[in-house]
Structure formats: structure tokens, C-alpha cells
C-alpha positions, 0 to 999 in steps of 0.5 A, a space after each residue: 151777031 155781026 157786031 158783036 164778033 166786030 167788037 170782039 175782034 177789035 177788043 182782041 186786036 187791042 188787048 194783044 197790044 197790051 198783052 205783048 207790051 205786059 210781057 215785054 215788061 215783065 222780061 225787063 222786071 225778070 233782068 232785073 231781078 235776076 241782077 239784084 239777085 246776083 248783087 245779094 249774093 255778092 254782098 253776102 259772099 263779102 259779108 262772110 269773108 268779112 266775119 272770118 277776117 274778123 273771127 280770125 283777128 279775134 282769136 289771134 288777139 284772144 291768143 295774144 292775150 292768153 299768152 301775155 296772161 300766163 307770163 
């Protein structure tokens, strides 16, 4: 019995190393993350204002078009 609660004691103690080590490295996963989650909603604001300027060029030389069209 005496063994076995030794065992236990140093099978906890070493498995809290693991556990703090897991945690800390899940932390550094999360930062992570969170940062590229940021960078996508960047490059995804950029994208769309990227297709309006390009709708926006669209029909103004749709426009132009039109007018020439009809002279």
C-alpha cells in the first residue's frame, strides 16, 4: 500500500510538469490563432474593397460604353 501511494505521488508530481508545460503550450497555440484569425479578417476586408473598386470600375466603363453606344 505504501508503494503504491509512493508510485502515485511521483506519477502526479511528474505528470503536473507535463500538464503545466501542455497548458503553457496550448496558450502559445491560442495567440497564435487568435493572430491569423486577425490577419484573415484583414485580408478579407482587403478582398472586398478590392471587388467594389473593381464593380465600380466595371460600370463606370459599362456606362462609357453605353454612351458611346447610343451617339
Amino acid at each position: 500500500m505504501y508503494r503504491n501511494c509512493l508510485a502515485l505521488i511521483a506519477a502526479l508530481s511528474l505528470s503536473g510538469c507535463g500538464l503545466a508545460e501542455t497548458a503553457a503550450t496550448g496558450a502559445t497555440v491560442a495567440q497564435s490563432e487568435a493572430a491569423a484569425a486577425k490577419q484573415a479578417t484583414r485580408t478579407e476586408q482587403q478582398v472586398r474593397q478590392q471587388v467594389e473598386a473593381a464593380q465600380q470600375v466595371d460600370a463606370e466603363q459599362r456606362r462609357r460604353a453605353e454612351d458611346n453606344g447610343a451617339n
